[in-house]
N, C-alpha and C positions, 0 to 999 in steps of 0.2 A: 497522521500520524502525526502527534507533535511532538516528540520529546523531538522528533525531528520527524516530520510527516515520512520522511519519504516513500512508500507503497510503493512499494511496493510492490513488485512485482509480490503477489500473494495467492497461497495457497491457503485452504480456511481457516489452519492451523499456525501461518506462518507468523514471522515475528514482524512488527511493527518498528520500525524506525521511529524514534520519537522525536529529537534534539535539534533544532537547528537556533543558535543564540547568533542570529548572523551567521553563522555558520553552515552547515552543508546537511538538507536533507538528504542521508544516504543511500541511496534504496538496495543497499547493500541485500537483504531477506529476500528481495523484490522484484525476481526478476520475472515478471508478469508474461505467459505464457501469450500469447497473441492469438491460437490459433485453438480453438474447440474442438477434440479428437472426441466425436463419439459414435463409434463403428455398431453399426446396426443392420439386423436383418432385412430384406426389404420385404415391406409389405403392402398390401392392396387400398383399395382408395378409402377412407375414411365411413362410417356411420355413425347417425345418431346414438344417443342412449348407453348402455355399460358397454358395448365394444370401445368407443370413443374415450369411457373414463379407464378402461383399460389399456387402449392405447397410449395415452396421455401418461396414467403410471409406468406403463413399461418403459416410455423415452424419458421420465422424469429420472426414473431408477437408475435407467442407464447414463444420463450426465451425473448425478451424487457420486456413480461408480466411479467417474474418471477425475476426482479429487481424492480418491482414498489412498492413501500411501501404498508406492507403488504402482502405480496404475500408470501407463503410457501419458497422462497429460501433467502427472507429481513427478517422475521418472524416466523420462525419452530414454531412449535407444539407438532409434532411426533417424539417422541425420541425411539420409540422400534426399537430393530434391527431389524426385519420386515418392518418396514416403512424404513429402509437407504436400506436395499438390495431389494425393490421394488424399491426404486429410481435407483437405479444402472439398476436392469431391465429395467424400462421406458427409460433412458440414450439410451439403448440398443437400443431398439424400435425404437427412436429417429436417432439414430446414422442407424440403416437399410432404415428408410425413406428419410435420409439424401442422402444416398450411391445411392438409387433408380433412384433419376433425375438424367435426362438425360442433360448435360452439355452443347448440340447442341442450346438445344430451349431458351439459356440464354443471355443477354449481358454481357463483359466483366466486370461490376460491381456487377453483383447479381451471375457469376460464383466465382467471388472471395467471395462474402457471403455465399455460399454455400461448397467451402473450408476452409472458414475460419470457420465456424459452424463445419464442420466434425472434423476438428482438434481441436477445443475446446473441443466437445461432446467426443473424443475419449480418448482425455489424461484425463480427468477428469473421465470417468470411467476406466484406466487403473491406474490412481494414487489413487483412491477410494479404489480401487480392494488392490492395495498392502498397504495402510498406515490403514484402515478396521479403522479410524477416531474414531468409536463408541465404539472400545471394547480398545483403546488408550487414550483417553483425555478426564481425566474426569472434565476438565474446560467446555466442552463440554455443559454441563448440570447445571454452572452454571451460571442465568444471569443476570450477572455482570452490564455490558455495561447499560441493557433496566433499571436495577433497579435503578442505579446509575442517569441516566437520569430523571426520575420519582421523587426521591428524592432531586433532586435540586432545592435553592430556586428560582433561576430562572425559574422554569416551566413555560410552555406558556401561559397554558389555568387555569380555576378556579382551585380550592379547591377541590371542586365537583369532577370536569375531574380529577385530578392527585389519588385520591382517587380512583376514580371509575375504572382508568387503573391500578393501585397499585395491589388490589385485586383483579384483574382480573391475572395478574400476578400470584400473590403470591399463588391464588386458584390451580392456575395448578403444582407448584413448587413441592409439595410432590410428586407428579405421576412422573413430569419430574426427580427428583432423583433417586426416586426407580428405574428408567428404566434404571439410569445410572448403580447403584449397576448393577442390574441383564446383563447390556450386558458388564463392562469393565473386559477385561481379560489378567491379566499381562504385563501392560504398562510398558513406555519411563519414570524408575525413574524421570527423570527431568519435564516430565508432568503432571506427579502426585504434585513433590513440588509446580510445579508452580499452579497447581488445588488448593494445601493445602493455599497457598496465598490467590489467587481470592475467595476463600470461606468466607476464615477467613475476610478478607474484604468485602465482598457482605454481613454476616452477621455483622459488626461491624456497616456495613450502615443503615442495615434495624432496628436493635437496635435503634442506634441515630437518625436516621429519621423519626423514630414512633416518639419521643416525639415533633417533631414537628406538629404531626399532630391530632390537637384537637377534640374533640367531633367524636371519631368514633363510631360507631352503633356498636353494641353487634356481629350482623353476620360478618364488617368488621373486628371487634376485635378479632374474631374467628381466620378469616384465616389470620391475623398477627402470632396470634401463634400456630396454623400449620404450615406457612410458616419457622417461627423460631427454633422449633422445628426440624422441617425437614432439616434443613442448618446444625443445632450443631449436627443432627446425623449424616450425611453426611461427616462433618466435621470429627468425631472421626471415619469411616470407614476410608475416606483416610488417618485419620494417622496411626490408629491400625490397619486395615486390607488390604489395595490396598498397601500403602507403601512399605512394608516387600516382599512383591511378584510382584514390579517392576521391572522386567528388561527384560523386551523386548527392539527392537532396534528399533531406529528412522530413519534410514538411509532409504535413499528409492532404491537403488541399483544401479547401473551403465544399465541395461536395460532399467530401467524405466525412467531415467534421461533423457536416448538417446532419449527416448520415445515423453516426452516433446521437446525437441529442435527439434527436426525432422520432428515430426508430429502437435504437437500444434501451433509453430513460424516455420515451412516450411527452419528451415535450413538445410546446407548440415553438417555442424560441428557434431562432436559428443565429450563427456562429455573431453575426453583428448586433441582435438582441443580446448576449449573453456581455458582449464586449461592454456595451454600454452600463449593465448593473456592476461590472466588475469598475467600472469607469465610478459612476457614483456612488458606490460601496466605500472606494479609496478614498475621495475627497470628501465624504462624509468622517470615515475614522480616523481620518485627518486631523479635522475640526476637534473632533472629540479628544483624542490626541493631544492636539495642543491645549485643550480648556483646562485637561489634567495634570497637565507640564507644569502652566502658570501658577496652581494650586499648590506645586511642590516647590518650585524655582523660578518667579516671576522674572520676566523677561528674558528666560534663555526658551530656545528651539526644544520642544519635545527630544527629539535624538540627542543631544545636550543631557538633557535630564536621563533620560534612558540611558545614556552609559554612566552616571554618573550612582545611579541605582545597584550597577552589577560590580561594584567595589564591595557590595555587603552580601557576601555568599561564606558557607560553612568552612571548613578546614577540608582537606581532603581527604582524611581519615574517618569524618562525620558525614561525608555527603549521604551515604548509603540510610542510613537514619536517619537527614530529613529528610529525604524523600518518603520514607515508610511512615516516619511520623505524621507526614502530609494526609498522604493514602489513607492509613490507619483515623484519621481526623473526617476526611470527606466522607469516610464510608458511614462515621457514627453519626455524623450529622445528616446523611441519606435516609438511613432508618429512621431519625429522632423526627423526621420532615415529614416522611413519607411520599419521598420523592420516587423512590423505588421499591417492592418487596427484592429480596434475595434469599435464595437460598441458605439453611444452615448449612455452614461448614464453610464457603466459598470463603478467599483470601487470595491477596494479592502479595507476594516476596516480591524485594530486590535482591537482584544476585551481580556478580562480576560477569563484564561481557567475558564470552572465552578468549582465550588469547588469540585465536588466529581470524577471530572477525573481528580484530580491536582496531585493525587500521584502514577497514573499511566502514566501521562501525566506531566515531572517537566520541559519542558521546551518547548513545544508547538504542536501543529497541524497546518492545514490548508485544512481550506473546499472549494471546489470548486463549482461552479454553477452546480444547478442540470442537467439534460438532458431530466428532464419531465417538467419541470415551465416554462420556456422560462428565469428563473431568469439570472442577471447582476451582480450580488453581488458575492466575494470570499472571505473568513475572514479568517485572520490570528491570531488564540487564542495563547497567550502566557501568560504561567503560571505565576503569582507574588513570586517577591520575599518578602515573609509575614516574619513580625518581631518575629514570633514563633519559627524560623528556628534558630539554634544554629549559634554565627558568621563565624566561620570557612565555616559553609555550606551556609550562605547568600554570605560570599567572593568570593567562587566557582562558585555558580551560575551567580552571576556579571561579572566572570569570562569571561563565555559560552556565554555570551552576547558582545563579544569584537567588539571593533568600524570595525576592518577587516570584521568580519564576516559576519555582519548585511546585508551590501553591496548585498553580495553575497545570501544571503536570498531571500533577495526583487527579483532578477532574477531569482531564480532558481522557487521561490513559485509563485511571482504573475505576473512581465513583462519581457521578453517575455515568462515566465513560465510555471507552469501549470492552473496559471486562465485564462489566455491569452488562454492555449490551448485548457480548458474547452468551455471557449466562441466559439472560433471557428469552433469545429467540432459540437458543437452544431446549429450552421448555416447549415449543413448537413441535408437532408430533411430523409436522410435516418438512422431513431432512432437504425438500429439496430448499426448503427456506431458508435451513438453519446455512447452506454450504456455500450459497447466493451470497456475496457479497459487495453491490456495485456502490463505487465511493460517493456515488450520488447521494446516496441514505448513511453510509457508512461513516464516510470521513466528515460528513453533515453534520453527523448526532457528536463528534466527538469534537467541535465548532461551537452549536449550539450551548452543550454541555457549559462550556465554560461561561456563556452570556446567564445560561439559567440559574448557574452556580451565584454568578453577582447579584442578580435578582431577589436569592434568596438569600444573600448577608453570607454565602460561607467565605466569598472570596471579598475581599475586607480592604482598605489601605488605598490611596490614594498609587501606591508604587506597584500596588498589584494589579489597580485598574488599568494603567500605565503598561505593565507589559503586557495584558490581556489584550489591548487596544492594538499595539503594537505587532503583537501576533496576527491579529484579525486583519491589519491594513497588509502584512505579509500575505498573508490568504486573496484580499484582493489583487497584489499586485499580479498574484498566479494565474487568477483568470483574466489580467490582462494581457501579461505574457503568453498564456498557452495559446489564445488565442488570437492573437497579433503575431506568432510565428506561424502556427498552420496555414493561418492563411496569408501568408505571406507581403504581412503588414511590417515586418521587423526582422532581422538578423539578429544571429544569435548575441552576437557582439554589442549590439545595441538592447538585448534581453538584458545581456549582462551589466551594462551599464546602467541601465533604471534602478534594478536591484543596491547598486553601490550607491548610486545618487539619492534614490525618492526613501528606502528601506533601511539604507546602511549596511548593504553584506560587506563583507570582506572579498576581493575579488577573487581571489580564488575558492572562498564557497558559493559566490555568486554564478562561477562558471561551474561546480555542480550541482547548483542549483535546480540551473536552465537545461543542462544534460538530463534532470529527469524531465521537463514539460517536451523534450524534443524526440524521447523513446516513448513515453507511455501520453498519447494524445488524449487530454480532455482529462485524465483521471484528477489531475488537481483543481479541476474546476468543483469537486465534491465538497472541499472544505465549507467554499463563501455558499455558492448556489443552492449546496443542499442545507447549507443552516436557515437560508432565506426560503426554503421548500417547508422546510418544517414549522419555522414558524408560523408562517400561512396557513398551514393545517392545525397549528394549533388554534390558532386566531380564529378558523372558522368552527374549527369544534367547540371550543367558547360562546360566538355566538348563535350556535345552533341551540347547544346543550348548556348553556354556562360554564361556572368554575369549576372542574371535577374537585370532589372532595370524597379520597386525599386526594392528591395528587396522582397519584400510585397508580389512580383510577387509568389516567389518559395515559401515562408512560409505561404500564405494563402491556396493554394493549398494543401501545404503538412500537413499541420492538418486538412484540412477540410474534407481531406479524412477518417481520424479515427487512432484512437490508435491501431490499427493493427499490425503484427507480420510486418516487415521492406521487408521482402522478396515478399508479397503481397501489402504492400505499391506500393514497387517499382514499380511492373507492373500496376497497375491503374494510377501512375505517369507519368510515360512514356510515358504509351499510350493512354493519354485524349488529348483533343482537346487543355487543357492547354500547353499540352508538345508539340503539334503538330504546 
């Protein structure tokens, strides 16, 4: 995500956090569901031949299902811990039916959907199993994200509709905290403060959002306050009572870390191979770094030069149109390359973040085209900089928006980026590919993107290479952080200080930085790892096959196949009739 990576917790549709200028990946969109609901019939042991590629469709079918809006894994319900430790059962279930088929009776593309299912289905109840989600994060329970939505004055639909979802909400709210109370037990201090936030905020909303909304009925007026009620007790539990008896640990362990790379993205690395590329990643973009410092302002420090670049950004009335100008620019020079085909029609807006994701969201998202609409559209919301804001903190923000960076946006977010990559494997007839999204492949190609953009002349300037670089040595430091916390190489406090020191955050976005590598384990190793995954496959399809000419040739192929772990890219690659 880079307008500010954050991930995301993401559903296939969700918005992308972009922005972080030293600032704070949000992963506001993001709250990445832990646990894979996919409740299934049971059935008998596995056989060769069309049973097998039957069976195979029907549990492929049924995980697309539990991404569709609405579905018990887009829209819980069930917050008892009975209902999470039945889902880790069903997992179970899931993951035996999976093991069943027989691998003979398949083609090489639905064998690989059926490794790639097992390794999702397995780490997710093995990382279930150890982080036990429900009796740790009591943000869990509450909802922030759905409410805040609801209460915007943009809503879609009537009066009526936002009303009628409002309370449908709010009705369920008391049961849904009580359950939290009764299953959280001695959480990750830091997810309780960050619960005591999202509270105090979810209730600040629902306060000021009620007066916007007139003429409510006696029974809707009810459960407002029930709902309100229920939040400010909530509230005063996690500060009086869950707070005081927080400290359990968030780390997820060096087993379980292995567990992911191995088994979920199919690599051979394990947690101290990975530390190690993230190690000479850093001190390589370092280097380069500093070559392109001295180029601009001999003898000062790259970070020197780098803030010295974010003096030359737009007005704040103009941001929204360069960043579109940017967009609008990558895309022409895509086509003019033949870096990519695209669809007629597809385009990418900026629009104004809404107002009530603006202050978990200070400097943007990015939504990509769904995988169920057939939609063309990706939007790029960026937050305003509003005249309420004290000036020191309007300057900063104008800041984060520097004329370098922008550039670099537009490639990474929308051409040849991730809207570009949205569209195309959405050309994939096969949904369970398009709805797959692991940051191994994902957040990879939208990394890459920006190296391949310099490659081919669009990204231009000694001050653009400069923050490109800059971003990238960010990306390493991630996988040196995520993984020097799991496995319990580093304190958070010490995460946070690398970041100020080696990176330059600011320390309070340095500490929510490292709040996302300590909830979602491993996902930020996607940016460095999976660029360095791809290039490798590029490398070797080069010299297998040569130069594709166009270009088009290797990169429509290579997303159409899916955001899949890179190790199973590879072999569908290779061996299609594309490669052949």
């Amino acid at each position: 995500m880079t307008l500010n990576e954050m991930k995301v917790a993401r559903t296939p549709e969700s918005s992308r956090p972009i922005y972080n200028t030293r600032k704070c990946e949000i992963a506001v969109l993001r709250y990445i569901p832990l646990l894979l609901l996919v409740v299934l019939t049971a059935c008998g042991p596995g056989s060769s031949g069309p049973a097998n590629v039957e069976q195979l469709n029907r549990l492929a079918a049924q995980y697309v299902d539990q991404w569709r809006p609405g579905a018990p894994r887009v829209d819980r319900t069930e917050y008892s811990a009975l209902a999470f430790e039945q889902e880790i059962a069903s997992q179970k279930q899931t993951l035996q039916e999976l093991l069943a088929i027989d691998p003979h009776g398949l083609s090489l593309e639905q064998d690989l959907d059926r490794r790639l299912l097992i390794g999702i289905v397995s780490s997710d109840i093995n990382t279930a199993q150890r982080q036990r989600r429900w009796e740790n994060d009591a943000a869990l329970y509450v909802p922030g994200e759905a409410l805040g939505q609801l209460l915007e004055p943009e809503f879609a639909g009537t009066q009526e509709d936002r009303v009628k979802q409002l309370s449908a909400l709010l009705q369920a709210l008391p049961g849904r905290l009580e359950q939290g109370r009764q299953n959280l037990n001695r959480p990750p201090k830091r997810f309780t403060e960050a619960a005591i936030f999202q509270t105090q905020r979810s209730l600040n909303a629902l306060q000021q959002g009620r007066s916007g909304l007139a003429d409510l009925s006696d029974r809707d007026s009810e459960v407002f306050d029930r709902a309100d009620a229920a939040l400010s007790d909530y509230l005063t539990f996690l500060e009086s009572e869950l707070l005081p008896v927080s400290d359990g640990d968030w780390a997820l362990g060096r087993e379980a870390y292995d567990f992911i790379l191995q088994n979920r993205w199919h690599m051979d690395a394990d947690a101290e191979q990975i530390l190690q590329r993230g190690l000479r990643a850093f001190d390589e973009t370092e280097v380069l770094a500093q070559e392109v410092a001295e180029r601009i302002e001999p003898g000062r420090h790259w970070t020197e030069v780098y803030e010295r670049l974010k003096d030359d950004h737009p007005e704040a009335a103009d941001i929204k149109q360069a960043y579109q100008q940017q967009m609008d620019a990558a895309q022409s020079f895509v086509l003019e390359h033949s870096v990519l085909t695209l669809p007629p029609g597809e385009k990418v807006i900026t629009l104004d973040t809404p107002p009530a994701m603006r202050r978990s969201s200070p400097f943007g998202t990015f939504q990509t085209a769904s995988p169920f609409d057939g939609g063309l559209e990706g939007r790029l919301y960026l937050t305003p900089i509003e005249q309420w804001m004290p000036p020191e903190q309007q300057a900063e923000r104008l800041r984060s928006h520097h004329t370098a960076w922008i550039p670099v946006i537009a490639v990474h977010e929308a051409y040849p980026g991730h809207h570009a990559q949205a569209l195309k494997v959405n050309e994939n007839p096969n949904m369970l590919r398009r709805v797959i999204r692991e940051s191994i492949f994902s957040e990879g190609w939208g990394l890459f993107t920006e190296e391949l953009m310099f490659e081919l002349g669009f990204l231009q300037g000694d001050d653009v290479r400069l923050t490109q670089l800059r971003n990238r040595l960010w990306r390493a430091a991630r996988v040196i952080l995520d993984v020097s916390l799991h496995t319990g190489r580093l304190e958070f406090d010490e995460a946070v200080a690398f970041l100020v020191e080696k990176v330059r955050f600011e320390p309070y976005a340095a500490e929510l930085e490292v709040g996302i590598y300590i909830r979602e384990p491993t996902y930020v190793l996607g940016y460095l790892i999976g660029m360095q995954e791809i290039e490798s496959i590029r490398a070797d399809y080069i010299e297998r096959h040569g130069e594709p000419e166009p270009a088009s040739e290797f990169y429509d192929a290579l997303l159409r196949i899916g955001s899949i772990p890179p190790a199973l890219l590879r072999e569908e690659l290779m061996n299609s009739d594309f490669s052949q």
